[in-house]
VEXTOR-612356 format. One record per residue (C-alpha): residue in three letters; x, y, z. Coordinates in pm, whole numbers, plus 50000, padded with zeros to 5 digits. Layout:
// residues N
ALAXYZ
...
// end
This chain:
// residues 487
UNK645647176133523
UNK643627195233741
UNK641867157133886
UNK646197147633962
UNK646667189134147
UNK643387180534313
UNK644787148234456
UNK648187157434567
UNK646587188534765
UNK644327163434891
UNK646857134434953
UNK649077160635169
UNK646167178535339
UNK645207141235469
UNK648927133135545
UNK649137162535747
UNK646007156735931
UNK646897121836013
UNK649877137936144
UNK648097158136347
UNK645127136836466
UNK646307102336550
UNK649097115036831
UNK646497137436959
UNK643977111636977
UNK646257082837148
UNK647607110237382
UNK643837113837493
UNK643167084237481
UNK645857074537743
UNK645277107937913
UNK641497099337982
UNK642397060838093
UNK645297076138327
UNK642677100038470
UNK640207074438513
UNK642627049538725
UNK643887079138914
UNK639887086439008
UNK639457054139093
UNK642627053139291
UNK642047081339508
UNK638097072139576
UNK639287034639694
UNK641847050939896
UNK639047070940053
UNK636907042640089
UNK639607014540245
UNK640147044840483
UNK636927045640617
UNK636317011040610
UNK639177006240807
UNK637617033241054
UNK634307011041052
UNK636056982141131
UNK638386993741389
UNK635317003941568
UNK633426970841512
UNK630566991841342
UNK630226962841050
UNK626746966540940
UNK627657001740861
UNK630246990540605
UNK626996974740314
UNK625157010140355
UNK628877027440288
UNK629177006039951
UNK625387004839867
UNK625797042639856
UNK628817051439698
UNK628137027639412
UNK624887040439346
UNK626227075839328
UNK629237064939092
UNK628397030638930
UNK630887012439035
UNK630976977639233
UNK633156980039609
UNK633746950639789
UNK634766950340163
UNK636826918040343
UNK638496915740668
UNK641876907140784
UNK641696872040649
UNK640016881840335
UNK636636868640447
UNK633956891540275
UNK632066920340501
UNK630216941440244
UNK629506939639842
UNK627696963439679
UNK626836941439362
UNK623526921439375
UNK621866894039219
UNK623376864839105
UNK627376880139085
UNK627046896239437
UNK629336880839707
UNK627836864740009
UNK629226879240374
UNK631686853440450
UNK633086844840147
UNK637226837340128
UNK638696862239868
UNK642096854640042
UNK643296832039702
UNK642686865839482
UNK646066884039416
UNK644866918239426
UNK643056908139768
UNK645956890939887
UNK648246917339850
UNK646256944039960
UNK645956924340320
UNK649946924540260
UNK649716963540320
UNK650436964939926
UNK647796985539707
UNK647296973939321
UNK645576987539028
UNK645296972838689
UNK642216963138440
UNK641256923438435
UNK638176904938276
UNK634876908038401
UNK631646896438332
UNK630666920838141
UNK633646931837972
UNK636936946738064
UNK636986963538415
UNK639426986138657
UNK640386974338945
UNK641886994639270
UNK642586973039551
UNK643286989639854
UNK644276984240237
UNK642186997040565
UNK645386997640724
UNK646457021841005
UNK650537023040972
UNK651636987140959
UNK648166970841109
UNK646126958840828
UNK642236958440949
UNK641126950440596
UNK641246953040216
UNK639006973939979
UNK638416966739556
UNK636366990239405
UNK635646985338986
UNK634407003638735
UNK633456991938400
UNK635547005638154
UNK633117010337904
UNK632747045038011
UNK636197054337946
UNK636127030337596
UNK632567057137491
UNK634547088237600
UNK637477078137381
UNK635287065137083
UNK633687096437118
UNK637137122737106
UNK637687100436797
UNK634727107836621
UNK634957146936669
UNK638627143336561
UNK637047127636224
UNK634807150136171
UNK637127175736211
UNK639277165136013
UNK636307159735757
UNK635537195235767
UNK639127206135735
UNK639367179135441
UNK636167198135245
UNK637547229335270
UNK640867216835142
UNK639207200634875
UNK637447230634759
UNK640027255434814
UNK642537228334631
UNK639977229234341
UNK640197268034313
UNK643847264234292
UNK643897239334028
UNK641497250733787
UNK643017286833837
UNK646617267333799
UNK645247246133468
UNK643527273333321
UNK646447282533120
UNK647057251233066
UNK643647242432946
UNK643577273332736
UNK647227264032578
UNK645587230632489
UNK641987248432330
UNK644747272232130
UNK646647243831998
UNK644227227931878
UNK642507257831719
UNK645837261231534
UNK645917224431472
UNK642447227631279
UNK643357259931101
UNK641907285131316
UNK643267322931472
UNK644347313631892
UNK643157332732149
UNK644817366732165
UNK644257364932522
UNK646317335532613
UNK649287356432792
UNK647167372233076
UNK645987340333263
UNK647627317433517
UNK650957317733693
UNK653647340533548
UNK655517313033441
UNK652207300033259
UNK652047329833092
UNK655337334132988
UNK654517297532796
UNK651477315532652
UNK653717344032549
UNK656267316332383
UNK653167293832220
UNK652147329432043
UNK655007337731876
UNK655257302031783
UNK651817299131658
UNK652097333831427
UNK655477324031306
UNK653877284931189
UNK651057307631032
UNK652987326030830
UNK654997296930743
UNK651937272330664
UNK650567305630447
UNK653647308630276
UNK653537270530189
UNK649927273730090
UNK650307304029888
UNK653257282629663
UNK651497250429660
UNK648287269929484
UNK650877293029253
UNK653247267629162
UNK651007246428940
UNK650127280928736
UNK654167290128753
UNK655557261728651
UNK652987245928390
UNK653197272528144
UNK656807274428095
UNK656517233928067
UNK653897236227866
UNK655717262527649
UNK659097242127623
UNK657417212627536
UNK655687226727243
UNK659127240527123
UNK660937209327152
UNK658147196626890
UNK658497226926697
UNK661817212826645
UNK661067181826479
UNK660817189226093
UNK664047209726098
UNK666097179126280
UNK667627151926133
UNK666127119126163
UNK669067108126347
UNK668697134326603
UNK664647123626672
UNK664997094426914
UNK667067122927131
UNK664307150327107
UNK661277120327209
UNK663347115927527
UNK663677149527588
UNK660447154727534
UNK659547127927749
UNK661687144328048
UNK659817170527999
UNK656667155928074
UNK658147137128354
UNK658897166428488
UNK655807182328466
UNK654157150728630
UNK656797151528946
UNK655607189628996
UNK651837174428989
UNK653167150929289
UNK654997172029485
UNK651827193029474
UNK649547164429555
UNK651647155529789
UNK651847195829947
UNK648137190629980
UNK647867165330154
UNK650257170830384
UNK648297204830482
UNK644897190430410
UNK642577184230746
UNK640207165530616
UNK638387143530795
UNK637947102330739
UNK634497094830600
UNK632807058830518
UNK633267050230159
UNK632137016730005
UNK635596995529952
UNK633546966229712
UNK632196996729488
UNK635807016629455
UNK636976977829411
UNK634546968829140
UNK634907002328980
UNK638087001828918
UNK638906973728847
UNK636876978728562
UNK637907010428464
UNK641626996528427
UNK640086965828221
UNK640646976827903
UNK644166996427928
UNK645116964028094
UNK644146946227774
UNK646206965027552
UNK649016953727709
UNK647606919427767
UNK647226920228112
UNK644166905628263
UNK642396923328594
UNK640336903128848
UNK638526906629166
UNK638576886829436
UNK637806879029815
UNK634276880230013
UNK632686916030072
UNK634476942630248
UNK631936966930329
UNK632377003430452
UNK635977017430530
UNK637737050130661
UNK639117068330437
UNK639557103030332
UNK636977115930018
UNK638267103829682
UNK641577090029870
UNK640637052729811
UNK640237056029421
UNK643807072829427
UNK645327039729584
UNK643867015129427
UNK644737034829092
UNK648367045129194
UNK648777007229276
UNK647276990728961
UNK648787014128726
UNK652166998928910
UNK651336965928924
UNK650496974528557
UNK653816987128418
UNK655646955728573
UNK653256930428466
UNK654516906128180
UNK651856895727932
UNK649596869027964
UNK649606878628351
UNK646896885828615
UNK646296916728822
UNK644146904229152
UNK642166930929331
UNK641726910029650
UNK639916922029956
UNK638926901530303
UNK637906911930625
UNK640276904230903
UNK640676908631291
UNK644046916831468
UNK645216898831785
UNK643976929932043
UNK640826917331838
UNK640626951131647
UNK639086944131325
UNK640356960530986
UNK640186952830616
UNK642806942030405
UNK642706950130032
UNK645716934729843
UNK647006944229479
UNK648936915629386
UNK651046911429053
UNK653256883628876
UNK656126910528768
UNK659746907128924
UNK658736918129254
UNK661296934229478
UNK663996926129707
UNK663356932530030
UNK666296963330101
UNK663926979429781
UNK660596974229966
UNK662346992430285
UNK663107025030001
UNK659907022529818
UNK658057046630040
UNK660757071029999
UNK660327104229766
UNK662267102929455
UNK662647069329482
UNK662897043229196
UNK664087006729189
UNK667447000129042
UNK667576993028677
UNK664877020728573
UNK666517049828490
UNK664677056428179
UNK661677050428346
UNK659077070428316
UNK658067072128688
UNK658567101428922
UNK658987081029269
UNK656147100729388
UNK653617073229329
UNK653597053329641
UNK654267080029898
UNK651547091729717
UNK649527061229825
UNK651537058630183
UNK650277094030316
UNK646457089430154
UNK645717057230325
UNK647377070830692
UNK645527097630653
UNK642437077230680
UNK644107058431002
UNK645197030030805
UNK648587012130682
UNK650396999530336
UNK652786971230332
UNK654756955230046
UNK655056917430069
UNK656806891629791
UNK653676875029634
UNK653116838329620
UNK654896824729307
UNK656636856429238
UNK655396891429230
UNK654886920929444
UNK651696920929712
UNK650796955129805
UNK648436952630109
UNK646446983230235
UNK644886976230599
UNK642116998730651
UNK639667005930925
UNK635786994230916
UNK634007020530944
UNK631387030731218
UNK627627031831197
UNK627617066031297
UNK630017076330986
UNK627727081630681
UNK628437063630344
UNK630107081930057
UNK628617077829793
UNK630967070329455
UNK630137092729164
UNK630227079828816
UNK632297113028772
UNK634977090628911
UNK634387061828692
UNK637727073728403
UNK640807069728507
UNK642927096228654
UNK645607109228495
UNK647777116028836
UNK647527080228944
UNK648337067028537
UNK651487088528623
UNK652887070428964
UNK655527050429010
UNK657317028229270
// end
């Protein structure tokens, strides 16, 4: 922000001088070239007039000293003819000089001059663009003779160049001190601004904001800072209130669980067998219960959690669990395979990859008809920006889901129609959903070849400057909070 404030300031400083500069230098310019011609008008003027005197008197050998002279004094080249244009004096020499006798009758300046009609104009010389003042020895109406007398405009061409430079640097120095002025400004403009942006994300990471944010910047700055405080102590107390129930609630809500559950059992020898099947299922809401309290606090965490992404080995979580679900898998004969070349290193939040591969096999699981397969498939894969990613797919042969269910699957609460004695708590795969974007990655669920459900998980590689995480054998049993998801 302040690099865009320093730019306008600078973009209208340099309008302005343009503004400013460019007339002034063109009305210079044309002021210095009318000055010039008017010089040179008056001095031929002068000069025709004493020619004129010169020749009047038939003193012509005066009239090459007269133009020797008065070009060596100014620079500039006069040229003397009579009456019939025939040439008496040149002040040039060398090779461009004019011999005495020459016919410059034919010239138009010339000619009109000896018409008792004076001209001034620039034409092409030898050297470059010249002026040129052409004027008559006349006395009245007798014309005795013409006079041209030419300067080189180069003079007036240096003296403009020159006003131009000054008028750039000028406007140089005015642009420097605009610049650094215009820097003042913004950073004392976009301090607030900055400081709104070092509070947020102090707040964003947890932290206490500067207490001091009100008292910098423009007033209406600070009257943003004054707003973003109240804000930020109101979300405090409200993140600490959510906190402070996700960490009670377990304790508050187990125990009386707990405590109903074991009195439901208590029950049993006093009931009649007919009654039984109805006390399992309420005991079996009661534990479903108990598990969608364990989600909604799972899910609490990690909704609050800031965690960073770390690199964890994808083929050893793979391999590892894949094993660990083996034999459960078994029992309901269900068997469990690997696939796909090595994945390597992803991003993922600590322990978060174990959770979705568990939350989605223990799925796949309760759908799967006997004598089916499981496949834990992972390849590497590259997008069309050429990003590359991993995909790791859990792919089962159950009924699979229509495609309006796949849109709801993600949503809390949610379970597929038909299972309402299911013993899921629709927790499981938002679950899965906010673990993996937590580690920057995505979850689809796509109709499996031949029938089935393919959950795919597309997860970023990670860097060499992440370091490995290393998978403890702690992790190697199965946890109980992913046994208990469901789509």
């Amino acid at each position: 922000m302040t690099r865009r404030l320093l730019l306008s300031y600078l973009g209208l400083v340099l309008l302005a001088l343009a503004a400013l500069e460019i007339p002034l230098g063109l009305v210079y310019a044309g002021g210095e070239r009318d000055r010039f011609a008017a010089s040179a008008e008056r001095d031929a003027a002068m000069l025709a007039e004493l020619a004129e005197e010169e020749i009047e008197e038939d003193n012509l050998a005066a009239l090459p000293d007269l133009a020797r002279q008065y070009a060596g004094r100014t620079g500039g080249r006069v040229v003397v003819v009579d009456r019939r244009g025939l040439v008496l004096a040149d002040s040039a020499a060398g090779s461009g000089a004019r011999e005495a006798g020459a016919d410059l009758s034919g010239e138009p300046d010339i000619a009109a001059a000896l018409d008792n009609r004076p001209t001034i104009g620039t034409r092409a010389g030898p050297a470059g663009e010249v002026l040129s003042a052409t004027m008559p020895g006349a006395s009245g109406t007798t014309v005795r003779g013409a006079l041209r007398l030419t300067y080189p405009m180069s003079a007036v061409t240096d003296r403009v160049r020159t006003i131009w430079l000054a008028l750039a640097l000028g406007g140089a120095c005015v642009l420097a001190a605009a610049a650094l002025i215009a820097l003042a400004l913004a950073r004392w403009v976009t301090r607030p601004v900055r400081a709104l942006e070092a509070a947020t994300a102090a707040l964003a990471d947890g932290h206490e904001p500067d207490s001091a944010l009100s008292r910098r910047g423009p007033p209406e700055l600070r009257r943003l800072a004054v707003t973003f405080s109240r804000t930020a102590t109101r979300l405090r107390h409200l993140l600490h209130a959510q906190r402070a129930f996700a960490s009670e609630a377990s304790h508050q809500l187990k125990t009386p669980l707990t405590a109903l559950r074991l009195r439901l059992e208590n029950f049993e020898p006093y009931l009649h067998p007919r009654a039984h099947p109805s006390l399992d299922e309420a005991v079996g809401e009661v534990d479903r219960l108990a598990r969608m309290v364990n989600g909604l606090l799972a899910l609490a965490r990690l909704e609050h959690a800031a965690t960073a992404p770390e690199s964890v080995d994808a083929d050893a979580v793979l391999a590892d669990r894949a094993a660990a679900w083996t034999a459960l898998a078994a029992e309901h004969h269900v068997h469990i395979t690997l696939t796909g070349p090595p994945a390597g290193k992803v991003q993922a939040i600590p322990g978060a990859l174990e959770q979705i591969v568990d939350n989605l096999v223990s799925n796949a699981l309760r759908v799967a008809p006997p004598a089916s397969t499981i496949t834990l498939h992972r390849e590497p894969a590259t997008a069309s920006d050429g990003t590359p990613y991993v995909q790791l797919h859990v792919i089962d042969q159950g009924p699979g889901m229509t495609a309006a269910d796949r849109a709801r699957a993600f949503d809390r609460f949610w379970r597929a129609p038909g299972t309402t004695h299911h013993d899921g708590t629709g927790l499981g795969l938002p679950i899965v959903q906010q673990l993996t974007h937590a580690g920057g990655g995505q979850i689809t669920l796509n109709p499996a070849p031949g029938g089935g459900l393919d959950a795919t998980v597309f997860l970023r590689p990670a860097t060499s400057a992440q370091t490995a995480t290393p998978y403890p054998a702690a992790q190697h049993r199965l946890s109980r909070r992913s046994r208990a998801s469901s789509r």
